[in-house]
C-alpha positions as CSV (number, residue, x, y, z in Angstrom):
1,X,12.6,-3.1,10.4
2,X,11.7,-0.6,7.4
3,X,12.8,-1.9,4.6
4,X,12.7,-0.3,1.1
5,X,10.0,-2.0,-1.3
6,X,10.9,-1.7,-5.2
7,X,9.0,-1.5,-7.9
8,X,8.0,-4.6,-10.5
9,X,8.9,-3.5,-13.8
10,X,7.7,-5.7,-16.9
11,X,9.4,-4.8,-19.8
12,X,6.7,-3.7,-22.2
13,X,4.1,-3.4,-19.5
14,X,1.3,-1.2,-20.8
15,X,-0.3,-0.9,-17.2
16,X,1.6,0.6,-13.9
17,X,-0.5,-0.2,-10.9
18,X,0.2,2.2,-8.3
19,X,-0.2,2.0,-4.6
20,X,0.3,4.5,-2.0
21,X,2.8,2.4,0.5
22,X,4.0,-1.0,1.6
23,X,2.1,-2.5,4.1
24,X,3.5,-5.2,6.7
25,X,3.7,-7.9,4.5
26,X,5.0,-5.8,1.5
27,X,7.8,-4.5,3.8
28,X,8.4,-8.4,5.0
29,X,8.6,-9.6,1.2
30,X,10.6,-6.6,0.0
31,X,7.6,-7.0,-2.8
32,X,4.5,-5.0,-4.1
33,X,1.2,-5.9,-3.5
34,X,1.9,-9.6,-2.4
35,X,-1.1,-11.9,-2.9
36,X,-0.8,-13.0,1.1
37,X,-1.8,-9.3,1.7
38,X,-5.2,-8.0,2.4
39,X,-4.1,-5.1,-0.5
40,X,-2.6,-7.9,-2.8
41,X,-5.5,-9.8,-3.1
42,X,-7.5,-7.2,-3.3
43,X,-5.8,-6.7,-6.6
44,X,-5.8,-9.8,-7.5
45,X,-9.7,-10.2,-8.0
46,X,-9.9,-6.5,-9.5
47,X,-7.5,-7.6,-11.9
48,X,-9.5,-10.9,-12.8
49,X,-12.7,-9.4,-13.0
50,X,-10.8,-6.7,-15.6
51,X,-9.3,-9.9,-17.3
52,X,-5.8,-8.4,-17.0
53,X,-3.2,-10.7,-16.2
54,X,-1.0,-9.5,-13.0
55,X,2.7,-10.7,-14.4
56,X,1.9,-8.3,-17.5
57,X,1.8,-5.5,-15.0
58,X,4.5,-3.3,-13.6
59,X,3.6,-2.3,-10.1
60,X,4.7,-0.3,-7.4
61,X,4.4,2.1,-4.7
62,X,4.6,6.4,-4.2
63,X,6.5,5.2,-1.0
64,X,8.7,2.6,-1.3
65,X,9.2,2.6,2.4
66,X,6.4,1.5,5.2
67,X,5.7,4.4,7.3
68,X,5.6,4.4,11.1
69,X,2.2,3.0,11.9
70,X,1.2,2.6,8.6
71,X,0.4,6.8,8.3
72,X,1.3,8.5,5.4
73,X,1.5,12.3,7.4
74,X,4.7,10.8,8.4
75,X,5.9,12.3,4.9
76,X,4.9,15.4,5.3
77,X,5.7,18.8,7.8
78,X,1.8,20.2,7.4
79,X,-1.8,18.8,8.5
80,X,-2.7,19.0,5.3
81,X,0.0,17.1,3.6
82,X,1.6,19.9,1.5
83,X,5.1,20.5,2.5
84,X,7.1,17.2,2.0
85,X,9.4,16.6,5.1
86,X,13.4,15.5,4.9
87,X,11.8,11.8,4.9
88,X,10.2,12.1,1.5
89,X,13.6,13.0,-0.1
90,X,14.5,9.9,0.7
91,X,12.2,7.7,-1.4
């Protein structure tokens, strides 16, 4: 099941990470970048080696939905990813 992954604001957040789309786990969690998630803890030890703190970041996604095997060209009408199709206007 697709479900639609929100963004975590922090109020006063001077850093918005941004990721392209939820993977599995994301979708599963209804959460951004979970730690459990090859992605998330990816993060995670980018973010400690720049000595910023995670909770004081507001992150999200371009797509707040998973698409169908993981491939963003599901957004679009074109090969080369220019013409947004009728399932971008839903995010």
């Amino acid at each position: 099941m697709v479900n639609i992954v929100p963004s975590i604001l922090v109020p006063g957040a001077k850093i918005f990470l941004v990721g392209e789309a939820p993977g599995e786990q994301e979708n599963d969690q209804g959460k951004p970048f979970v730690s459990q998630a090859p992605a998330g803890r990816r993060l995670d030890q980018i973010l400690e080696q720049a000595n910023i703190i995670r909770a004081e970041c507001s992150i999200g996604n371009v797509a707040r939905e998973r698409p169908p095997n993981n491939d963003m060209k599901y957004y679009y009408q074109d090969v080369k990813q220019l013409i947004p199709s009728k399932a971008l206007e839903r995010l």
